[in-house]
C-alpha positions as CSV (number, residue, x, y, z in Angstrom):
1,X,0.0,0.0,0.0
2,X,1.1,3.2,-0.6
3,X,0.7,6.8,1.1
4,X,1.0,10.0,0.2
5,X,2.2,12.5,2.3
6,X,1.3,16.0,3.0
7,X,4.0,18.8,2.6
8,X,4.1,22.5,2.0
9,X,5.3,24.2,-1.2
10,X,8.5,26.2,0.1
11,X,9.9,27.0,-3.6
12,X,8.3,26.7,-6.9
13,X,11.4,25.4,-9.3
14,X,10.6,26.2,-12.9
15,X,7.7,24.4,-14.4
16,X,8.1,21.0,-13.2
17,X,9.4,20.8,-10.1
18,X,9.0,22.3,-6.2
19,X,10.6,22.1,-3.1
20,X,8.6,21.3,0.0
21,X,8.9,20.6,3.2
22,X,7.4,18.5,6.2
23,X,8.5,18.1,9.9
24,X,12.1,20.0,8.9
25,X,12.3,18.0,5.8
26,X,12.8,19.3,2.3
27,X,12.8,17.7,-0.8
28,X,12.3,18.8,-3.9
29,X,9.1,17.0,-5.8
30,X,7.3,16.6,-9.7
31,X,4.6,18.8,-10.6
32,X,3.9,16.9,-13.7
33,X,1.0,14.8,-13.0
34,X,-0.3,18.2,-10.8
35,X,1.4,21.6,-12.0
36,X,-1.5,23.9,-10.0
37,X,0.7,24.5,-6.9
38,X,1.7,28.1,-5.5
39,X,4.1,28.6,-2.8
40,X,2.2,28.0,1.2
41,X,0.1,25.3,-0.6
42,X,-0.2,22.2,1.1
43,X,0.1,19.7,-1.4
44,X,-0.3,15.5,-1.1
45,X,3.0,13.8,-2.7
46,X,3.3,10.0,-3.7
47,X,6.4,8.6,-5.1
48,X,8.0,12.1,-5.6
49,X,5.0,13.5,-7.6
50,X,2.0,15.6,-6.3
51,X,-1.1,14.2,-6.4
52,X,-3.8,17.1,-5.2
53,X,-3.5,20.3,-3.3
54,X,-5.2,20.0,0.2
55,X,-6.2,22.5,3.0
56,X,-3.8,23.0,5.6
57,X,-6.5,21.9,7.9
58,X,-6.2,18.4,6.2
59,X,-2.3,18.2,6.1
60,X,-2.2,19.1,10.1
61,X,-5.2,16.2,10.8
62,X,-3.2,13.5,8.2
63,X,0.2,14.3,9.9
64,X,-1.3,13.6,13.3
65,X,-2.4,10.4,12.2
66,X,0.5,9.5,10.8
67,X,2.2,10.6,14.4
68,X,-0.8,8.2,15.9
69,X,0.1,5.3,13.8
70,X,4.1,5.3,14.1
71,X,3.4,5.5,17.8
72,X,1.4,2.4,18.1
73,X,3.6,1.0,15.5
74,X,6.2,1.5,17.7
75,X,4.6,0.3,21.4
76,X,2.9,-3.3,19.1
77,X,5.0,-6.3,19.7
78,X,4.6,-7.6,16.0
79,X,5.9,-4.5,14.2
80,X,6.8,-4.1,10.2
81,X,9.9,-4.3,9.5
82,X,11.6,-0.9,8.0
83,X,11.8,-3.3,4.9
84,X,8.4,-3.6,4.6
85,X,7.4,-0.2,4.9
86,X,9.9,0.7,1.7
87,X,7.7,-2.0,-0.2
88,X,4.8,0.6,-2.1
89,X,2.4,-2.5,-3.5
90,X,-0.6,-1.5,-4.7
């Protein structure tokens, strides 16, 4: 399964490409599949592309999950493996 990721547009970088940043990290993304971004937009990235533009009401709620689901990730005694959380199957 995979999971995109809410991040903000810091930078846009020419017509195909934007830096963002979640948590204190920056990376720098595809806006080919979804070119509509402006810098402060939070956007939804998958697989280095973004997918959608989102409000930043939604990025804070999905990043707290995310926070939620690492933590009880993290206290379960079966656990996934970092391994399996590279894997992206569909």
């Amino acid at each position: 399964m995979c999971i995109a990721i809410p991040y903000k547009v810091i930078k846009v970088k020419g017509e195909y490409q934007a830096e963002v940043e979640v948590a204190g990290n920056r990376r720098t993304v595809s806006l080919e599949i979804f070119p509509q971004v402006e810098v402060g937009d939070w956007v939804l990235v998958n697989l280095g592309f973004v997918m959608s533009k989102i409000s930043e009401e939604e990025a804070k709620e999905v990043i707290q999950l995310y926070r939620e689901m690492a933590q009880a990730e993290a206290s379960s005694p079966i656990g996934v493996s970092r391994n399996e959380r590279r894997n992206c199957h569909a």
